[in-house]
C-alpha positions as CSV (number, residue, x, y, z in Angstrom):
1,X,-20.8,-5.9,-9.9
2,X,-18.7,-6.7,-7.1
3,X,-14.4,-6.0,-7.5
4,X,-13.3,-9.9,-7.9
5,X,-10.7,-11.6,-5.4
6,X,-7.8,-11.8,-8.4
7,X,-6.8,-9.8,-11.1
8,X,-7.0,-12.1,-15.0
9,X,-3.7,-12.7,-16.6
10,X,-4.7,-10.2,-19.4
11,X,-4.7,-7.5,-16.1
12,X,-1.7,-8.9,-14.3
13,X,0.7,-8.3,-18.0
14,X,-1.0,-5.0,-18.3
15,X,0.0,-4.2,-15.1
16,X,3.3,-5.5,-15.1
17,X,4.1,-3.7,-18.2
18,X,2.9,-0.7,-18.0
19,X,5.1,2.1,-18.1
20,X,7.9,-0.1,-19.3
21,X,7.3,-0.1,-22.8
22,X,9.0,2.3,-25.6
23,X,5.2,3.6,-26.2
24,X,5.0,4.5,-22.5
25,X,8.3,6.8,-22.2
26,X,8.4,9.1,-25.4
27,X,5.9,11.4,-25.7
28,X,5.2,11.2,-29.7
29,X,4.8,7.9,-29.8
30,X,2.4,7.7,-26.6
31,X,-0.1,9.9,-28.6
32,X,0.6,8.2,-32.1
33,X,0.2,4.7,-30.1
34,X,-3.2,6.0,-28.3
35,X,-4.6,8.0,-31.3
36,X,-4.2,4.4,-32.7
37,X,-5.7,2.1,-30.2
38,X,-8.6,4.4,-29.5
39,X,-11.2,2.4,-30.9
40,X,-10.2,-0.4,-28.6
41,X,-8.9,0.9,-25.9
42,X,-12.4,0.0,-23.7
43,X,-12.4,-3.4,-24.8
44,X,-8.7,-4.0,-24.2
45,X,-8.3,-2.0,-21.1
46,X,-11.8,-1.6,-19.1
47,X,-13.4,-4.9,-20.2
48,X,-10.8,-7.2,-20.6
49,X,-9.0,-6.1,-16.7
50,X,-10.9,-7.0,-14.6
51,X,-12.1,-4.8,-12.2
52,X,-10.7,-1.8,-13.5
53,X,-14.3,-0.1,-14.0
54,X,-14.8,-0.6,-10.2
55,X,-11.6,0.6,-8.9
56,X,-12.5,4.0,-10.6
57,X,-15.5,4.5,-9.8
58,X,-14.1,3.3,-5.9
59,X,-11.8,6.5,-6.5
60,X,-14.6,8.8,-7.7
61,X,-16.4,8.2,-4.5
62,X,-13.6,8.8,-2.1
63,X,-12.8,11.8,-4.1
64,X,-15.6,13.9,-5.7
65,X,-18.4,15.5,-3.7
66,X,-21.9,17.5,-4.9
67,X,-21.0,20.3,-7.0
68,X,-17.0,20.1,-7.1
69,X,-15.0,21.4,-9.8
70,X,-13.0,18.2,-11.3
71,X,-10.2,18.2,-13.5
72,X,-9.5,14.3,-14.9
73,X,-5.6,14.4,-15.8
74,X,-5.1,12.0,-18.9
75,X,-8.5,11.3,-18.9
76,X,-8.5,8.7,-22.1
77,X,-12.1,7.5,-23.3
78,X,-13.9,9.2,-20.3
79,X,-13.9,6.6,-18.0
80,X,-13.1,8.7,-14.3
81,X,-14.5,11.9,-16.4
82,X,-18.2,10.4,-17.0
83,X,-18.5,8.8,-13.4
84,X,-17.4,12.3,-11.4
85,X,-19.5,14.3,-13.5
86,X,-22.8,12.2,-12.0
87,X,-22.0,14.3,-9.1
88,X,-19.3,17.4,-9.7
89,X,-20.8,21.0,-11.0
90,X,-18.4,20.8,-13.9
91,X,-15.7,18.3,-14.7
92,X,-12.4,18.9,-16.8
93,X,-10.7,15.8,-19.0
94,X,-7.4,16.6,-20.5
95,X,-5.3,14.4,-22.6
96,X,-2.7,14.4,-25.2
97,X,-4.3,12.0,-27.7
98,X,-7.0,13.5,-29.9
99,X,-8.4,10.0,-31.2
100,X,-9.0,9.1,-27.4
101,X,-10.7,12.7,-26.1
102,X,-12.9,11.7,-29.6
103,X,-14.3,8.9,-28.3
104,X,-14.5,10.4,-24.6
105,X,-17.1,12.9,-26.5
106,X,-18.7,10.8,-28.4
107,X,-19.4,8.0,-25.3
108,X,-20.1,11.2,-23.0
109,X,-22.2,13.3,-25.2
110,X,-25.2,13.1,-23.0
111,X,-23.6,15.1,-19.9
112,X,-23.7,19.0,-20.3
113,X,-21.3,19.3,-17.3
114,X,-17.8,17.9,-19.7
115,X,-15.3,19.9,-21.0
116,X,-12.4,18.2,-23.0
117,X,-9.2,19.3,-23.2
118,X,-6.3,18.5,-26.1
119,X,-3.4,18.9,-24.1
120,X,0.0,17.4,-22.2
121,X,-0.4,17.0,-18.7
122,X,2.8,17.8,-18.6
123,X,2.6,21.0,-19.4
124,X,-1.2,22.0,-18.4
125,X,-2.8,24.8,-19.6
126,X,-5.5,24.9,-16.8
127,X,-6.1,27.6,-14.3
128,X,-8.1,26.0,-11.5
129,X,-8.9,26.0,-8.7
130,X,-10.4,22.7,-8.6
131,X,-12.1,21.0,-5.7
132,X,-10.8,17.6,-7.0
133,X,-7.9,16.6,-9.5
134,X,-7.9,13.0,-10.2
135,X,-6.1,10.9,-12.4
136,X,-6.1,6.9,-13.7
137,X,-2.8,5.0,-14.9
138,X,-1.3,7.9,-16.1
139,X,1.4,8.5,-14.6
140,X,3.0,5.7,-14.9
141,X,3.8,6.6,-18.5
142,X,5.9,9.4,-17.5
143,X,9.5,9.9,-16.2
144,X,10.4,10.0,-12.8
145,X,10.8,13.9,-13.0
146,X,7.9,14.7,-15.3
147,X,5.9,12.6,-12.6
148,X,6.5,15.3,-9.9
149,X,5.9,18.4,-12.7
150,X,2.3,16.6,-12.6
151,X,2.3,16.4,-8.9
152,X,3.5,19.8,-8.4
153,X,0.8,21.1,-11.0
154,X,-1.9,19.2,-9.3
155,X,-0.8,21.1,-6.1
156,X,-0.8,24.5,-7.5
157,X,-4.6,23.7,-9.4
158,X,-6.0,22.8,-6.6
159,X,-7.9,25.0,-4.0
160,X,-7.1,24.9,-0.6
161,X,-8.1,21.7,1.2
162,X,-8.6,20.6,-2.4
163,X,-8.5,16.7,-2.9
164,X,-5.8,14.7,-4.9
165,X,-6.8,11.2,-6.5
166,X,-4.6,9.0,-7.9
167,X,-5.9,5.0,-9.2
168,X,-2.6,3.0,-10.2
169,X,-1.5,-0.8,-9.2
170,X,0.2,-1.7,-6.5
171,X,4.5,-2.3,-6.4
172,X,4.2,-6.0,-6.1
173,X,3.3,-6.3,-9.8
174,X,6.1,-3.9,-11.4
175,X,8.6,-1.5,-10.0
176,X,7.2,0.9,-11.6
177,X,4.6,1.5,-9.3
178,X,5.3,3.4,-6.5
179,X,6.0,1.8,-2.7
180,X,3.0,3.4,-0.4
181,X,5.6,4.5,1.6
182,X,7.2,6.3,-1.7
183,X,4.1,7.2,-2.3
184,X,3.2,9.5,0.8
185,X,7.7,10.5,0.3
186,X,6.5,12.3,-2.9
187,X,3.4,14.0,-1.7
188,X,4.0,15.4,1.2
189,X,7.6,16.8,-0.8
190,X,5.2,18.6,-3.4
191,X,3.4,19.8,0.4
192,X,0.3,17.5,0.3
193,X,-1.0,16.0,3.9
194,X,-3.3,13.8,4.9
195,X,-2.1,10.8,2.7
196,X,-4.6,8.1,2.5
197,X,-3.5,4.8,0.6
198,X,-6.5,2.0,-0.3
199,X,-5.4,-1.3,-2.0
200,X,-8.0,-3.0,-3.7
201,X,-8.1,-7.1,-4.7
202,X,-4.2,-7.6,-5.2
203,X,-3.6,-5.1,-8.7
204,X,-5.2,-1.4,-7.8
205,X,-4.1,1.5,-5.6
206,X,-5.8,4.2,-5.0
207,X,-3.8,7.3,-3.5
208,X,-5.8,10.2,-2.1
209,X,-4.2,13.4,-0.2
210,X,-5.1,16.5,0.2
211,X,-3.4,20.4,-0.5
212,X,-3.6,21.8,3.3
213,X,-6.0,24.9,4.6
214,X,-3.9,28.3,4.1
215,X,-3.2,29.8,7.3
């Protein structure tokens, strides 16, 4: 199935929305509001936006490569999880929101390469390294500053010449969504290079950049 021209008005108020709601900035709530939608989060979120399914697995092929190590940072039902673990030796989901990681098992109980993990990405309790960290409409939730403890995480997790992807919208729907230009400020900051920025239809982003070789 081929990404469609235009997002569906169900996708452009998701997207305009997101991160601006009392649900999105407050961490208790966030989980109580997941643990709660679980159930139909796939039928709100991955069937009713359009395109959504292919933007991510867009971002897994950019990103993951034969027998990485992937850590999926807010991974939710399993979406990004599932698709990199096709091809990545092991794969890593983390969320805060035991109702969603649930259903992530449940719809993802046929791969042996899947490891879920209850936890705030905020405060991960990973060691790495990982070949890829990747990461889909999550950060958006967050504060500005608990965005960059995620970035800076993401650096630290990641093997050198490891791969950073991130699947988001793009600013023209809400200023919550980073500029590309803000984008590759706030990378390259946390020490990431070679920024790569892919729009998609007119809603997704998808932001790749990788930690550098040590000398």
């Amino acid at each position: 199935m081929e990404l469609p021209n235009k997002i569906n008005l169900w996708g452009r108020i998701v997207m305009r929305f997101a991160g601006r709601l009392i649900v999105s900035k407050h961490s208790r709530i966030s989980r109580f509001f997941y643990n709660t939608i679980c159930s139909l989060y796939d039928w709100l979120f991955l069937v009713r936006v359009y395109g959504y399914v292919h933007a991510a697995r867009r971002l897994v092929d950019e990103l993951v490569q034969e027998d990485d190590v992937v850590a999926d940072l807010g991974c939710g039902t399993g979406l990004v999880a599932h698709l990199a673990a096709r091809r990545a030796k092991e794969v890593i989901g983390v969320d805060q929101a035991k109702g969603m990681l649930s259903r992530a098992k449940r719809k993802g109980r046929h791969l042996t390469n899947v490891q879920y993990v209850l936890a705030d990405c905020r405060s991960l309790p990973l060691q790495g390294p990982f070949d890829a960290i990747l990461s889909s409409f999550m950060l958006v939730i967050l504060r500005e500053h608990e965005r960059w403890l995620v970035i800076r995480d993401a650096y630290r997790l990641l093997r050198p010449g490891g791969r950073l992807g991130l699947l988001g919208s793009q600013d023209r729907l809400s200023r919550e969504w980073y500029t590309a230009s803000g984008w590759r400020a706030l990378l390259r900051e946390a020490g990431f290079q070679e920024i790569n920025i892919i729009d998609l239809n007119e809603v997704f982003r998808i932001v790749s950049a990788r930690r550098p070789l040590d000398k």
